[in-house]
Legacy VTK file of the C-alpha trace (Angstrom):
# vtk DataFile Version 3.0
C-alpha trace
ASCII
DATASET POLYDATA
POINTS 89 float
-15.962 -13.766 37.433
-17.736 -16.619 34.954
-20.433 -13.655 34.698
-17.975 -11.165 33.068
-16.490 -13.882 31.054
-19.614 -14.843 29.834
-20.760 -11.889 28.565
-17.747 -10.589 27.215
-18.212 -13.636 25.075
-21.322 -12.445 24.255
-20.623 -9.090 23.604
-17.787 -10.009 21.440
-20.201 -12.234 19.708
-22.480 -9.525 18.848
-19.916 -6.974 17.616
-18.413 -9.701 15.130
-21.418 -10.440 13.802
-21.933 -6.117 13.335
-19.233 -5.513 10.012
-21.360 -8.332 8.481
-24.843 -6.805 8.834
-23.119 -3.995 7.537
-21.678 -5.120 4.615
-25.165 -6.668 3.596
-26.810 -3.487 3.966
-24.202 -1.996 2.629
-24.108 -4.645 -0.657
-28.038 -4.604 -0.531
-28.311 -8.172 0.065
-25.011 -10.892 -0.433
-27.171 -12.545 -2.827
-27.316 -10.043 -5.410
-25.287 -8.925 -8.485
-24.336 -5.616 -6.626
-23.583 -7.899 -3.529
-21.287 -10.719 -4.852
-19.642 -8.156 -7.169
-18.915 -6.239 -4.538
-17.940 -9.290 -2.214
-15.257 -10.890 -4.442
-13.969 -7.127 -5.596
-12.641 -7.149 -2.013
-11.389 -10.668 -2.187
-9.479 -9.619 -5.166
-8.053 -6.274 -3.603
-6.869 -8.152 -0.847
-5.160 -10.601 -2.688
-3.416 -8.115 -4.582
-1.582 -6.528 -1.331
-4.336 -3.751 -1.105
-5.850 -2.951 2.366
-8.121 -0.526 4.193
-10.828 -0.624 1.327
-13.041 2.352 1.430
-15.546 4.474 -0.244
-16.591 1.316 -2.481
-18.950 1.972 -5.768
-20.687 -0.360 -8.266
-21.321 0.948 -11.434
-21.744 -1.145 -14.526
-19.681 -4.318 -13.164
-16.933 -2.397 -11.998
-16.323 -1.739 -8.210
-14.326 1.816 -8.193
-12.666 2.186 -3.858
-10.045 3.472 -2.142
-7.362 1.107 -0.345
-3.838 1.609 0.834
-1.228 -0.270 -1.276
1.883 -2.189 -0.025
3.837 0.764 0.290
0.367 1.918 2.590
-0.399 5.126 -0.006
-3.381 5.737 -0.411
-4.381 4.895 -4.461
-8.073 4.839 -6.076
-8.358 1.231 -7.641
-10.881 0.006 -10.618
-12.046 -3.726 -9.662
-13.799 -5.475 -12.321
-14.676 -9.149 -10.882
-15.672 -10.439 -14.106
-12.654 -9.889 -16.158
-11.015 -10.685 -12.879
-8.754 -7.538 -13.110
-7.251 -4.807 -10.282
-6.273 -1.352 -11.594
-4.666 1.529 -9.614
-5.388 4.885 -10.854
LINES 1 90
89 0 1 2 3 4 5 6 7 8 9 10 11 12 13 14 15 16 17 18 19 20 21 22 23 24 25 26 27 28 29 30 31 32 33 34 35 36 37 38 39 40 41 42 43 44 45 46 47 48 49 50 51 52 53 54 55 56 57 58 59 60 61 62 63 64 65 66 67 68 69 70 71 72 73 74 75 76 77 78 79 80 81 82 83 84 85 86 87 88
């Protein structure tokens, strides 16, 4: 029984730490302009009531996605972290 606990544990371990090696390779590395634009785009879509980000872009500063509002339609949305700003299309 300590077995199965143990590597449940385990396996839970390893599939938390998947969406994160995702996101890097998705962001092609956390530690570049792409990455931390992208990385506080979502920060700022979630603070705004948005959820269920998807189909993310970068182009020029911007981050363009998809997310469900508080009502849960779906909306495109124009993030641009700089400016610090969260526009629904």
């Amino acid at each position: 029984m300590k077995r199965n606990v143990l590597l449940g544990l385990a396996g839970a371990a390893l599939f938390a730490g998947a969406p994160a090696m995702a996101a890097e390779k998705a962001t092609h590395g956390r530690n570049t302009p792409e990455g931390m634009a992208l990385t506080e785009a979502l920060n700022m879509l979630y603070a705004k009531g948005y959820h269920d980000p998807s189909n993310l872009t970068y182009e020029g500063g911007k981050v363009k996605a998809t997310a469900l509002d508080h009502d849960n339609k779906q909306v495109s949305v124009v993030i641009d972290p700089r400016a610090k700003t969260v526009n629904a299309m």
